[in-house]
C-alpha positions as CSV (number, residue, x, y, z in Angstrom):
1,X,170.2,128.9,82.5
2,X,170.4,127.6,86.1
3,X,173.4,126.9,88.7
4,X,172.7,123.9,91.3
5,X,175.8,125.1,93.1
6,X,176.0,129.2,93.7
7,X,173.5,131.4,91.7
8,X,170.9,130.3,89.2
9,X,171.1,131.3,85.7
10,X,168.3,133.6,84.1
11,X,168.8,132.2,80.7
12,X,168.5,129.0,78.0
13,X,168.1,130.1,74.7
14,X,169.7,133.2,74.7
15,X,173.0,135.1,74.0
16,X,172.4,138.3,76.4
17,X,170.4,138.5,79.5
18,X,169.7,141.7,81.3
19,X,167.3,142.2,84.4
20,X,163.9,142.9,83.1
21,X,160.1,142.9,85.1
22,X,157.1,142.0,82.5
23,X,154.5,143.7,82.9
24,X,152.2,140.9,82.7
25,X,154.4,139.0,85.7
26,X,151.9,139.4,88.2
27,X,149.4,138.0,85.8
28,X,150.6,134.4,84.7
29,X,150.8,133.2,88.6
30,X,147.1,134.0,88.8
31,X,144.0,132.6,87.5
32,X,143.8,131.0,85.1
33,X,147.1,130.3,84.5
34,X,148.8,129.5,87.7
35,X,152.5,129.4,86.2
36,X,154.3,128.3,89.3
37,X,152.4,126.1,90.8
38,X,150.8,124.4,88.3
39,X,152.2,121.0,87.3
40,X,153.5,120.9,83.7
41,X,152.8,118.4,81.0
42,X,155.7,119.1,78.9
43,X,158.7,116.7,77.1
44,X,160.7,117.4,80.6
45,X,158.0,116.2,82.7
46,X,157.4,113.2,81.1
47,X,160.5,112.0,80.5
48,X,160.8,112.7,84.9
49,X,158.1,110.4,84.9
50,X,159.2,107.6,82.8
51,X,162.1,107.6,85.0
52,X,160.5,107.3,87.8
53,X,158.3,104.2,86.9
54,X,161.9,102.6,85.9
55,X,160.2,102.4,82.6
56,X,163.4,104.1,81.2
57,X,167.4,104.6,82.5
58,X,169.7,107.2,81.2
59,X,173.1,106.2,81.1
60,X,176.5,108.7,82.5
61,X,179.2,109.7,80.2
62,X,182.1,110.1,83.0
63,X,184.2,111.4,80.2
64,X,182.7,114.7,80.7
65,X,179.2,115.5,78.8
66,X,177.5,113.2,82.0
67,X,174.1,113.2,81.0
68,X,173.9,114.6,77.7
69,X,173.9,111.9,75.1
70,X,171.1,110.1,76.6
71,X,168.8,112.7,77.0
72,X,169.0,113.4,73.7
73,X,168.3,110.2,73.0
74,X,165.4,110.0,75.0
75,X,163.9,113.5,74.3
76,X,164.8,112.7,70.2
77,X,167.0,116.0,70.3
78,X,169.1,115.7,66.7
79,X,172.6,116.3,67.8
80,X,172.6,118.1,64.6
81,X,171.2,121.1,66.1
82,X,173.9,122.0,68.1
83,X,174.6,125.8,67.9
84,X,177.8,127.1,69.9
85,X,177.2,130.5,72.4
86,X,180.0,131.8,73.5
87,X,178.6,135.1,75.4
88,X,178.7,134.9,79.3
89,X,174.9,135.3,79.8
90,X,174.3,132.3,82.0
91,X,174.8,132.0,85.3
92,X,177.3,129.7,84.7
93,X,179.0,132.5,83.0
94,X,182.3,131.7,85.1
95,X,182.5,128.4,82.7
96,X,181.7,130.2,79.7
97,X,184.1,131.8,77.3
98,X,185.4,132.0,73.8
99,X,187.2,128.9,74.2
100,X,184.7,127.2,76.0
101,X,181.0,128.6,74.7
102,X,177.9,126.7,75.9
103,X,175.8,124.5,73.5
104,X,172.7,124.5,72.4
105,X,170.8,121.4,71.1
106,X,166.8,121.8,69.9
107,X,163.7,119.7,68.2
108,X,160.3,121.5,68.4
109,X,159.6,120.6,72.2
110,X,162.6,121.2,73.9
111,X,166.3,123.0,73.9
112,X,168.9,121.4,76.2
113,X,171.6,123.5,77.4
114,X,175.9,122.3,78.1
115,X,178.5,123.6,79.3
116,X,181.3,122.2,79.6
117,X,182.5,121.2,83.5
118,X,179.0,122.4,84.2
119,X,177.1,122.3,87.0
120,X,174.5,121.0,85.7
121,X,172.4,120.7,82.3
122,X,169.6,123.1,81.3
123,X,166.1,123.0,79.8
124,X,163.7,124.7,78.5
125,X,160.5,122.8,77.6
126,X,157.2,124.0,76.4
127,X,154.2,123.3,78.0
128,X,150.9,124.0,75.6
129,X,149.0,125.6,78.6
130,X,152.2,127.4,80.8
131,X,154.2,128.2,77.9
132,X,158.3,127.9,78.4
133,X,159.0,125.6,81.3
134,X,162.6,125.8,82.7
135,X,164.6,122.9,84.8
136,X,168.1,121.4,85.6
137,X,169.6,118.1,85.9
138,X,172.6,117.9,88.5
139,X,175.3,116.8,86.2
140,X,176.4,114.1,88.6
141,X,175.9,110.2,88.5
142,X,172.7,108.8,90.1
143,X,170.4,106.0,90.0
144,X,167.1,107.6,90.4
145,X,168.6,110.9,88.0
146,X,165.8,114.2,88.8
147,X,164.9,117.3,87.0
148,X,163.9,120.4,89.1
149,X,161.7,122.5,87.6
150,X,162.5,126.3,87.9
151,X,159.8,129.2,88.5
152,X,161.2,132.2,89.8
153,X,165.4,132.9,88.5
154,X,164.8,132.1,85.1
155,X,161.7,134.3,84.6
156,X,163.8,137.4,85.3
157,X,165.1,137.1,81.7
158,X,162.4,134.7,80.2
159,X,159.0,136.8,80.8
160,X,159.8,140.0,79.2
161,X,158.8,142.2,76.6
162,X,161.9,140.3,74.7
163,X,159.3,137.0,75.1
164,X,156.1,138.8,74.5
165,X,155.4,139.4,78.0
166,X,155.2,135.5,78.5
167,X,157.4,132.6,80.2
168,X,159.1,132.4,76.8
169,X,162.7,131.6,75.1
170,X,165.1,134.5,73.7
171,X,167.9,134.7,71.5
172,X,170.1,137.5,72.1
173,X,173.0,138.8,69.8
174,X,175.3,141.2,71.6
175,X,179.1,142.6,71.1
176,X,181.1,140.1,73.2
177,X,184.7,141.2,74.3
178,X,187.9,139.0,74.4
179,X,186.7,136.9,77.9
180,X,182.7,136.6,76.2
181,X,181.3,139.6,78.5
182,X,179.0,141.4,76.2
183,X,179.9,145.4,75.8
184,X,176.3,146.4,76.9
185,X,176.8,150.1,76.0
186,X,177.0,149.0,72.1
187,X,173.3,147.3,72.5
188,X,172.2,144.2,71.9
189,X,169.2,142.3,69.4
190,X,166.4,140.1,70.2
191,X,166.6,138.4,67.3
192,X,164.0,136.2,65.8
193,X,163.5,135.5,61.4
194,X,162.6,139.2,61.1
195,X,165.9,140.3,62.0
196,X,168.1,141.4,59.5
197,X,170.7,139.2,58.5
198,X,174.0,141.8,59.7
199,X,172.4,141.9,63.6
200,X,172.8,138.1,63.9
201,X,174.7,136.0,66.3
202,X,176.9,138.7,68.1
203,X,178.2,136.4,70.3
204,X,177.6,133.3,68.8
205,X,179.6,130.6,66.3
206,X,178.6,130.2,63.0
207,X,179.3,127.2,60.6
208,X,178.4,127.9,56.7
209,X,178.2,130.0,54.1
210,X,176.7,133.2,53.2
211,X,177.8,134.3,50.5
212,X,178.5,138.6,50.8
213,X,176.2,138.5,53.5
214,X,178.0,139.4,56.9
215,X,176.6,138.5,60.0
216,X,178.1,139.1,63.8
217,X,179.1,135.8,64.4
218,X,182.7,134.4,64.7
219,X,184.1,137.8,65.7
220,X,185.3,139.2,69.2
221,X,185.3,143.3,70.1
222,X,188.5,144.4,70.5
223,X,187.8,147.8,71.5
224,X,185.3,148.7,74.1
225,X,185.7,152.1,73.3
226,X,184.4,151.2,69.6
227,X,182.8,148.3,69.1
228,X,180.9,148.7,66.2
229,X,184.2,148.4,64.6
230,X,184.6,144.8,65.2
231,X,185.8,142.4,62.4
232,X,182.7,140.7,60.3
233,X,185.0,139.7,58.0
234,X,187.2,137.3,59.9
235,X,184.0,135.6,61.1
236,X,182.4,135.0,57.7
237,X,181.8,132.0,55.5
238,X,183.4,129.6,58.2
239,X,182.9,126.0,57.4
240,X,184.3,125.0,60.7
241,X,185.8,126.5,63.9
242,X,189.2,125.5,63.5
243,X,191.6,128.1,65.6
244,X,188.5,129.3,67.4
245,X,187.9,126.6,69.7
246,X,188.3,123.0,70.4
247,X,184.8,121.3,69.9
248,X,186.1,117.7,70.9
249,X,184.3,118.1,74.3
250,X,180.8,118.8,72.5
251,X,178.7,116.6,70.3
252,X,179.6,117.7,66.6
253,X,182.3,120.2,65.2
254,X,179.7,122.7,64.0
255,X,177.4,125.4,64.8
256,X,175.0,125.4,62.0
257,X,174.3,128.6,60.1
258,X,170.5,126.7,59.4
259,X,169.8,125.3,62.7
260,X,170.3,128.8,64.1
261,X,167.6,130.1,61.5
262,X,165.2,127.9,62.7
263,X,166.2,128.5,66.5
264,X,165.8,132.1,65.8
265,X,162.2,131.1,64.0
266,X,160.8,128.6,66.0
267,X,161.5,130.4,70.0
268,X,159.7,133.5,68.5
269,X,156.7,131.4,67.2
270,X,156.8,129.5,70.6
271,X,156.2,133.1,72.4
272,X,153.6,134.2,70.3
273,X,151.2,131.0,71.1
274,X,152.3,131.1,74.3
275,X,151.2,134.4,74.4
276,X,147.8,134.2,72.4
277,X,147.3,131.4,75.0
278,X,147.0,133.2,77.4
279,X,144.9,136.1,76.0
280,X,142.5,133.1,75.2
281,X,142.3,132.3,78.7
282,X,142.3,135.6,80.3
283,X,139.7,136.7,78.7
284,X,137.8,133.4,78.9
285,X,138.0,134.4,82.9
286,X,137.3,137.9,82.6
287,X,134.3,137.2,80.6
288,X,132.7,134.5,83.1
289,X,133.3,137.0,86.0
290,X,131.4,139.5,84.2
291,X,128.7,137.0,82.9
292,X,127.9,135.7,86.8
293,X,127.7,139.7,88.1
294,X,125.5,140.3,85.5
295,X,123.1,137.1,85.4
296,X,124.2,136.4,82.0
297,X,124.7,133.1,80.4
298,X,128.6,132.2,80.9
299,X,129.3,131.5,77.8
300,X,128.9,135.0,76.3
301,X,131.8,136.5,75.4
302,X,132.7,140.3,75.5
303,X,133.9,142.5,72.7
304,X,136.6,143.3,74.9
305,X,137.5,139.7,74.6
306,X,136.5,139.3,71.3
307,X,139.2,142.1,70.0
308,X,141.8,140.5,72.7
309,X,141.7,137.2,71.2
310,X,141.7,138.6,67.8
311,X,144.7,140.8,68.2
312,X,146.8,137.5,69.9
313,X,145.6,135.3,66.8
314,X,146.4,138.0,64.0
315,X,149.9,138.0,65.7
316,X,150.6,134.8,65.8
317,X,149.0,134.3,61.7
318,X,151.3,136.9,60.5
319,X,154.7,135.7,62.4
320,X,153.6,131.9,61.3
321,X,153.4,132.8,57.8
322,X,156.6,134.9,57.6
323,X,155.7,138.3,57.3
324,X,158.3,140.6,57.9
325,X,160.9,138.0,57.0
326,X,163.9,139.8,54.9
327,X,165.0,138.3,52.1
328,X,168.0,136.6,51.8
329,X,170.5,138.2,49.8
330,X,172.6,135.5,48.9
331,X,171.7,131.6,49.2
332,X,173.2,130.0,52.6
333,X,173.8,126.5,53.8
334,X,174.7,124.6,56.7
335,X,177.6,122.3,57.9
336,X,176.1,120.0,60.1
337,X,173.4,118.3,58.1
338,X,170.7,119.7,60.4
339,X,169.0,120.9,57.0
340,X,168.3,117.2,56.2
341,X,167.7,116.1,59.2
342,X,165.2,118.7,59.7
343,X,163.4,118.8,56.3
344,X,163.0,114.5,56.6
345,X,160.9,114.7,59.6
346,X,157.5,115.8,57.5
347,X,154.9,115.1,57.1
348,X,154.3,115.2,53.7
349,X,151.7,115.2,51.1
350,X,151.1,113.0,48.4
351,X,153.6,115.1,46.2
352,X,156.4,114.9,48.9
353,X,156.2,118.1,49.7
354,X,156.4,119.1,53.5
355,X,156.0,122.3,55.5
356,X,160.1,121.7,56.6
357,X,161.5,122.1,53.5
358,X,164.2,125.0,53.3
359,X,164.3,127.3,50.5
360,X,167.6,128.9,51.8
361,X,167.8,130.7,48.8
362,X,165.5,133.7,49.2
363,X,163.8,132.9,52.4
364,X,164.0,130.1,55.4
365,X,161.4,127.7,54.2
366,X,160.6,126.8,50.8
367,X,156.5,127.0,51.8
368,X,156.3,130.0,54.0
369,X,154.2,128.3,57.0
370,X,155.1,127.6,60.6
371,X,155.6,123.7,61.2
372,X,154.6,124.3,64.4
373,X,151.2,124.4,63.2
374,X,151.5,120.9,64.1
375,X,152.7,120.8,67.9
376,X,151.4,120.1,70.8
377,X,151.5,123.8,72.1
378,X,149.6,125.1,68.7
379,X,147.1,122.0,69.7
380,X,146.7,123.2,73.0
381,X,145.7,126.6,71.9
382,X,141.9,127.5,73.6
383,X,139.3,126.9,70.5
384,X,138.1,130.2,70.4
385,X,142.1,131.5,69.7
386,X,142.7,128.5,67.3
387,X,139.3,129.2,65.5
388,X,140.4,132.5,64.6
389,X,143.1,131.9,63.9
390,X,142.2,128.7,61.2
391,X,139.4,131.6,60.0
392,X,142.6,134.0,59.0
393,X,144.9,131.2,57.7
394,X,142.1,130.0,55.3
395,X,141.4,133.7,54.2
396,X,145.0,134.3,53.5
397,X,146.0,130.7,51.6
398,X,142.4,131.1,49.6
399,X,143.5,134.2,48.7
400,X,140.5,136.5,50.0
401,X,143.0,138.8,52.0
402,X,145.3,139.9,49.9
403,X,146.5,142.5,52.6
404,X,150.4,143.8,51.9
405,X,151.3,141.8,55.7
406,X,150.8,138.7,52.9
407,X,152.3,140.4,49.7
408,X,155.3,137.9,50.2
409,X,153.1,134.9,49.8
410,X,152.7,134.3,45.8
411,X,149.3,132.5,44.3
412,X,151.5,129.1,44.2
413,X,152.9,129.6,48.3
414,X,149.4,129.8,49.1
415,X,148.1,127.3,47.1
416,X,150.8,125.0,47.9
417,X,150.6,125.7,52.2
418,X,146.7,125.1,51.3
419,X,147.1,121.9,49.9
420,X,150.0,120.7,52.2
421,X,147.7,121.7,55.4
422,X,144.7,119.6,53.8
423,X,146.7,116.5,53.7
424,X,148.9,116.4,56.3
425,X,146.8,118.0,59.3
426,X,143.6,116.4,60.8
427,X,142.4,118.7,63.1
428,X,141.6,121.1,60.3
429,X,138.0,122.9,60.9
430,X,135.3,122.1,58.7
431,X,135.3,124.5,55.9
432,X,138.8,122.7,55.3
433,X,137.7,120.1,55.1
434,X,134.6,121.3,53.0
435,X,137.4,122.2,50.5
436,X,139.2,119.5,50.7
437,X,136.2,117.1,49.6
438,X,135.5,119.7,46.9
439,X,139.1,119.3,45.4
C-alpha cells in the first residue's frame, strides 16, 4: 500500500494496481461524507488511541517482522489468514518478488499488509460511515509507535469502478512474469466470489487442494509474447510452497486456498455497504436541500432517492446472499486451519449452526448469507438503506420472492439463514421479530 521512505503505494488488498479516476471522487470529500477530513472510527483508530492513553504497548520483533505479531494481537487478526502476493503492485514493489511476496493477514475489520525488509506495515480498515480507511506504521522501534492515516495515494487504486466507485479494497489476479511484474497486455481480474474459479489468484500463492479445478495461482509467465500459455498445472493442488519460496520470514508456511475465498468474498461485500452507504446519505442530503427550497417538511424523501437507495440495497441483498456465486466443481480445502478458525467464531443458534460454516463442497458457505450482516459497517448502514434492505432479506428467506437472482437458495437455505438470523441477531426489525415470537 504505502512507502514512508520514496513513493506511497496505491494498494492493500490487491494483486494489480493500475491508475484509475472514480467518477464519484469528487463526491466522497464533500458533504455528507467528508472522506478526507473526517476523523475515522475504525479498528486502526482505536487501537492509535489506546496507545496513546498508554492503555496498551506493542512490543518490536528486531528479528525482522517489527511490528507485526503484536498488532495482530491487538487487532485479533488470526495469523491463519495469511495469504502470500507475490505481484509487484505496491509501492514497495522494489521489495516484492516471487521469492519474497507480501502477506496478507485479515478478520472482518481490518487487513494488515508485510513485506519483508519493508518500510513500513500497511492497513486497511473499515470505517462504517467512510468506508476503507488506509494507514502505515513506520516499521521502526518506538515508544509512542503512530499510524498515519492515508487520504490521497491510496485512493488512486482504491476508489474505482474496481471498488464500486467507493474508498474500497481490491483483489486483483494478473499474469506475473519471472521478477512479479504483471504482463498488463494479457489483462487482469477483479475478482470477488463471482469469479470463476480458473481467473483466480494470477499472481498469488495458493496452499490446498482443488481437485481438477485449475486456478492461476502458483505459476509464473514465461513468455510475454504468450501468456495465456502459462503453466496451471505446476501450480495446482499445492499443499505447501516448498521450492517456491522460503516462508520462514512470515508468520505460517501457507497461503490458504479458504482464507483467499473469503478475502475475495468479504472485500467485495465491504464495497457494496460502503457503497449503499453512501447512496443512503447522498440522497438523504439531496432530499433536505430540495425539502428547504421548496418549504417542505425535511423529512420527505424523493422518488429519486427512494429508487437510489433501493438500487444500493438490492445490490448489496443479492451479493450478501451469493447470487452469481459459481459452483464449485470439485470440493476444496485449506492448509492453514483458517477454515476452523473462521467457522468457530459464530455466533450460533441453538442447533450450533452459524452463518461461518463452509460448505466447500459446492459453494463457500454452507448457509449462503453474508456474516457481515453482523459488523459494525453493516450496523452503521443509514436506517432507510438497512430497512430496505431487512424488507428484501425477509422477502427472499420467507420465500415470497422467488426471483431466479435467488434460484440458488433451496426452501431449507432459506429456512435455515431465517432461523439462524432470528437467533443470533438483535437488531432484527419488528416483523422478525413478529415471526420469531410466532415460531
Amino acid at each position: 500500500m504505502f512507502g514512508i521512505r520514496g513513493a506511497l503505494t496505491a494498494v492493500l488488498v490487491s494483486s494489480a494496481c493500475l491508475p484509475a479516476v472514480a467518477p464519484a471522487q469528487m463526491e466522497y470529500d464533500r458533504e455528507p461524507i467528508r472522506y478526507s477530513t473526517s476523523t475515522a472510527d475504525d479498528a486502526i483508530s482505536r487501537l492509535q488511541s489506546k496507545l496513546r492513553k498508554g492503555e496498551v504497548e506493542l512490543e518490536f520483533d528486531e528479528s525482522g517482522s517489527g511490528w507485526l505479531a503484536s498488532i495482530l494481537r491487538e487487532l485479533r487478526v488470526p495469523e491463519s489468514s495469511q495469504t502470500l502476493v507475490f505481484s509487484k503492485t505496491s509501492f514497495q514493489h522494489t521489495r516484492i518478488a516471487p521469492r519474497t511476496p507480501r502477506a496478507i493477514y485479515f478478520n472482518d475489520d481490518v487487513y494488515v499488509g508485510f513485506v519483508k525488509h519493508g518500510d513500513v506495515l500497511e492497513f486497511a480498515a473499515v470505517d462504517p460511515k467512510l468506508g476503507a480507511t488506509f494507514y502505515i506504521l513506520d516499521q521502526q522501534p518506538d515508544k509512542r509507535p503512530r499510524f498515519l492515516r492515508q487520504t490521497e495515494t491510496c485512493l488512486q487504486c482504491h476508489a474505482s469502478s474496481r471498488t464500486r466507485d467507493v474508498p474500497g479494497h481490491l483483489i486483483r489476479s494478473v499474469f506475473p512474469d519471472r521478477s512479479g511484474l504483471p504482463v498488463y497486455n494479457a489483462g487482469s481480474f477483479t475478482t470477488d466470489h463471482e469469479s470463476p474459479f480458473s481467473e483466480r489468484w494470477g499472481g498469488w500463492y495458493v496452499t490446498g487442494t482443488h481437485g481438477a479445478q485449475r486456478h492461476m495461482g502458483n505459476a509464473i509467465v514465461e513468455d510475454r509474447d504468450h501468456p495465456e500459455g502459462f503453466d496451471r498445472e505446476a501450480g495446482a493442488n499445492r499443499v505447501d510452497l516448498e521450492g517456491l519460496v522460503d516462508t520462514s520470514p512470515y508468520r505460517t508456511r501457507h497461503s490458504d486456498l479458504v482464507a483467499l475465498l473469503v478475502l475475495e468474498h468479504q472485500t467485495q461485500m465491504h464495497n457494496l455497504i460502503t457503497h449503499a452507504g453512501y447512496q443512503g446519505r447522498m440522497a438523504r442530503t439531496y432530499d433536505e436541500g430540495l425539502n428547504k427550497a421548496f418549504g417542505r417538511p425535511l423529512d420527505v424523501v424523493s422518488e429519486s432517492s427512494e429508487r437510489r437507495i433501493q438500487s444500493a440495497a438490492e445490490k448489496v441483498v443479492a451479493y450478501m446472499l451469493f447470487s452469481g456465486e459459481p459452483k464449485l466443481a470439485e470440493p476444496v480445502s485449506g492448509t492453514s486451519g483458517f477454515a476452523r478458525d473462521y467457522s468457530a467464531q459464530g455466533p450460533s443458534d441453538r442447533r450450533g449452526r452459524s452463518l461461518r460454516e463452509l460448505d466447500l463442497k459446492t459453494r463457500l458457505l454452507r448457509y449462503p448469507c453474508s456474516p457481515l450482516i453482523y459488523s459494525d459497517a453493516f450496523e452503521g448502514l443509514p436506517d432507510p438503506v438497512k430497512s430496505r434492505i431487512y424488507t428484501r432479506l425477509h422477502e427472499i428467506l420467507t420465500g415470497k420472492d422467488r426471483s431466479p437472482a435467488f434460484e440458488h437458495l433451496s426452501d431449507e437455505d432459506r429456512r435455515a439463514i431465517l432461523e439462524i438470523l432470528l437467533e443470533t441477531k438483535s437488531t432484527l426489525p419488528a416483523e422478525w421479530s413478529a415471526l420469531s415470537a410466532r415460531r
